[in-house]
N, C-alpha and C positions, 0 to 999 in steps of 0.2 A: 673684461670677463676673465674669469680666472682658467689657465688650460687644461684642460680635464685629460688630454691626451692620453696623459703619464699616468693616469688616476684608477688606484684599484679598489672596487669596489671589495670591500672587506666584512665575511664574517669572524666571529669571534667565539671557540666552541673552548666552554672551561668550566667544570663543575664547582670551582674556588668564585665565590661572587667576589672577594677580593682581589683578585686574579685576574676577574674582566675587568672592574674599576681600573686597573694599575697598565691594564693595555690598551683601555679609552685613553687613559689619560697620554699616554705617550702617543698612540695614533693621532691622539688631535691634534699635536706638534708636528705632525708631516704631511706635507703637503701630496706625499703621492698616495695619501691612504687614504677612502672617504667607507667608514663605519656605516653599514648598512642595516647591522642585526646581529645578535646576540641570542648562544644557546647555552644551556647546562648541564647539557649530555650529548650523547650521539644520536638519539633516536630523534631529537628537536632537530641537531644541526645538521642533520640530511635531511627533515622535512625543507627547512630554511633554506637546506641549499637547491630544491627544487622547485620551491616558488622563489629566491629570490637571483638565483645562479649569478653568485659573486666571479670576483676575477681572482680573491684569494682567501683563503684561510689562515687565520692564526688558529692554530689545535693540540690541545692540550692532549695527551697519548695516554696517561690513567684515569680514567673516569668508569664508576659504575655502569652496568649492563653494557650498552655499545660503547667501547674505549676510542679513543683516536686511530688507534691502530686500523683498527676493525671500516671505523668509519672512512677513509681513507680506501681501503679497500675496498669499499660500497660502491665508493665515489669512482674508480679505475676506468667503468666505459662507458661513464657518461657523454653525451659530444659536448656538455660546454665543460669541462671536467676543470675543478680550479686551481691553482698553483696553491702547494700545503706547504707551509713554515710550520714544523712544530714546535711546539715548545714544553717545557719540562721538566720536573725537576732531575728526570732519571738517566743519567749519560749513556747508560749501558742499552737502547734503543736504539742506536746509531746506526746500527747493520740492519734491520726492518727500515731505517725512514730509508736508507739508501735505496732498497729491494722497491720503495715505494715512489722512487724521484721525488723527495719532496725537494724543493729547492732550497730548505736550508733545516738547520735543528739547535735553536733557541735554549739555553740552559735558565732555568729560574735560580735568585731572581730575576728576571728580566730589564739588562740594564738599556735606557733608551739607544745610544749609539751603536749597539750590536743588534737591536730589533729593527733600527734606520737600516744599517748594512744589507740586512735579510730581505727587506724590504728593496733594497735597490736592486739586491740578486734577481727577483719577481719580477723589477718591471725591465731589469733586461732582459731574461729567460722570455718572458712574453714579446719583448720584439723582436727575439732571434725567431719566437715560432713563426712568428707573421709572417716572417720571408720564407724559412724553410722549417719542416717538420723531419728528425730526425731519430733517430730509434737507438743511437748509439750513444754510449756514457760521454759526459763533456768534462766532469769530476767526479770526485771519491770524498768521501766525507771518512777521517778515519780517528779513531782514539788517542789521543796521545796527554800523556799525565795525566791533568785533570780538565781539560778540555778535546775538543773536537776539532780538528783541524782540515781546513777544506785544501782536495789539491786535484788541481788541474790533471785532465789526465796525457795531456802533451807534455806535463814536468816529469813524469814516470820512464825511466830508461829500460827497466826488467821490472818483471815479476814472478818470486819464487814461490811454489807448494810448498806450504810445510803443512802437512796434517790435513787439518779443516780449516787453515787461514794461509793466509797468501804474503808474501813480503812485497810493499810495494819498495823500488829503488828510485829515491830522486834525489839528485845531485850527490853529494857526501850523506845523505841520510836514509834511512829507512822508517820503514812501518807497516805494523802488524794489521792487518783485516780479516777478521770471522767471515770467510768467501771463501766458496773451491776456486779453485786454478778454470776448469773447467766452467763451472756458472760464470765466472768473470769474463772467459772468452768470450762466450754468447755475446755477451755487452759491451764490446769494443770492439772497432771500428776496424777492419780487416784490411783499411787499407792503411793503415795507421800502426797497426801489431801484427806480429804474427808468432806462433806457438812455435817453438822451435824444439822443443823436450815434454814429455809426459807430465814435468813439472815447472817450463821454463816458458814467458811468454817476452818475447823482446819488444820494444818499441822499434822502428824500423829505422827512423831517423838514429835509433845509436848502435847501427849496423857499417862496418868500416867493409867490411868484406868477408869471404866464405874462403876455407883450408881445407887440403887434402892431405891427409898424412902418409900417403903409399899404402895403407893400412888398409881399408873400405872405409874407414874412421873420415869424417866429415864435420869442420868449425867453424863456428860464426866470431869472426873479430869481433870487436866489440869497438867502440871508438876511444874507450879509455885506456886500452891495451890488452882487456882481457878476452880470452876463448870462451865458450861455450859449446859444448860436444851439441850436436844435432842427432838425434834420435831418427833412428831406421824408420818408424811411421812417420815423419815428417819430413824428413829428404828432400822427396820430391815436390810439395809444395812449396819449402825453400828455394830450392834450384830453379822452379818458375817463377820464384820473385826475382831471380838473378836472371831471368831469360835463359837458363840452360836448359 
C-alpha cells in the first residue's frame, strides 16, 4: 500500500478551466498531492472547503465576486483551516499572501518543479505543526526583479524603516518589503529580535556587545563591526537582554 502519511488532500480554486486542467495534470505526477475537488470561484471553494476540509489549497488570488484573497480570509478561523499556496499571474500580491501565512506564492505559468517545491513547503509546515504550533514568522516571502524570493527569517541580521517598507539585511544583501517596522515586530519572535531604534530591529544572534560613550549615548556592536545608537525608549529592554 502506498503511504498516505505525507499525502495532502488538495483542493483546487481557479476561475481559468485551463488553469485547473494544467494543475491536475502536474498534481497527478506527485505523490504527496491526492486531488479531491475542484472549484471556479470562491463562493464554491469555501463551500468545498467545508464539506470536504482538505489539508491544502492551490488558489488562484483574481477571480470574480469572492477573489482568493478574500477567500483566504474566510478561511483564517476555521479549526481544520488548510495550508494556501497561491498561485497567480500577479507578483505584486506578495505582501497580502505574507499578512495571510500562506506557505508559498506560485507565479503562472505554473512550471511543475516550483509547484513540487511549494508542495514540499506544505508537507513540512504541516509536520512542524504537529509537534508545535507557533505564532511567530519562520519566513518572509519578499520581491526581488522579477521574482519572489523566499528568506528564512534566522538569515535576517537588521531590519531598517524606511517609510512604509522595511529593509531586510542578510548576509551582503538586502531587500525591500511593503511592512511597518512595527507590524513586522509583532511577528517575530522576541526571543530571536529585539527593536533596538524607533526604526531598527536587530536579530540577536548578530549582536557582539552593547557601548557606552560617557555621553548617556548607548551602542549595540554589531558582529560585522558596525554600531547602532539605541534609542532612549528602548534602553532598558536592551540592558535586560544584557542582564543589566
Amino acid at each position: 500500500m502506498a503511504d498516505t502519511s505525507h499525502t495532502l488532500r488538495t483542493l483546487l480554486v481557479d476561475d481559468e478551466p485551463l488553469a485547473i486542467d494544467r494543475l491536475q495534470v502536474i498534481c497527478a505526477k506527485l505523490p504527496q498531492v491526492e486531488v479531491v475537488g475542484t472549484a471556479n470561484d470562491g463562493e464554491a471553494g469555501l463551500s468545498l472547503i467545508e464539506a470536504l476540509k482538505p489539508d491544502l489549497l492551490l488558489l488562484d488570488m483574481t477571480m470574480p465576486g469572492m477573489d482568493g484573497l478574500a477567500l483566504a480570509r474566510a478561511i483564517e478561523e476555521f479549526e481544520q483551516r488548510p495550508a494556501v499556496i497561491f498561485v497567480t499571474a500577479h507578483e505584486h500580491f506578495a505582501v497580502e499572501a505574507f499578512d495571510l501565512d500562506a506557505v508559498d506564492y506560485v507565479l503562472k505559468p505554473v512550471a511543475a518543479d516550483r509547484l513540487e517545491r511549494a508542495v514540499d513547503r506544505a508537507v513540512a509546515r504541516r509536520g512542524e505543526e504537529s509537534e508545535s504550533e507557533s505564532k511567530w514568522l519562520e519566513e518572509l516571502w519578499v520581491p526581488h526583479r522579477s521574482e519572489l524570493l523566499r528568506v528564512p527569517v534566522d538569515d535576517v541580521s537588521r531590519i531598517d524603516a524606511e517609510r512604509d517598507y522595511v529593509r531586510l539585511h542578510v548576509g551582503d544583501r538586502s531587500y525591500l518589503l511593503l511592512q511597518t517596522v512595527t507590524g513586522l515586530e509583532e511577528r517575530l519572535d522576541p526571543a530571536r529580535f529585539i527593536r533596538v531604534h524607533r526604526s531598527v530591529i536587530l536579530s540577536k544572534a548578530a549582536i557582539k556587545g552593547l557601548r557606552h560613550d560617557g555621553l548617556g549615548v548607548w551602542m549595540v556592536e554589531l558582529e560585522g563591526g558596525e554600531d547602532v545608537r539605541i534609542g532612549r525608549t528602548y534602553l532598558s529592554k536592551v540592558k535586560a537582554m544584557a542582564g543589566r
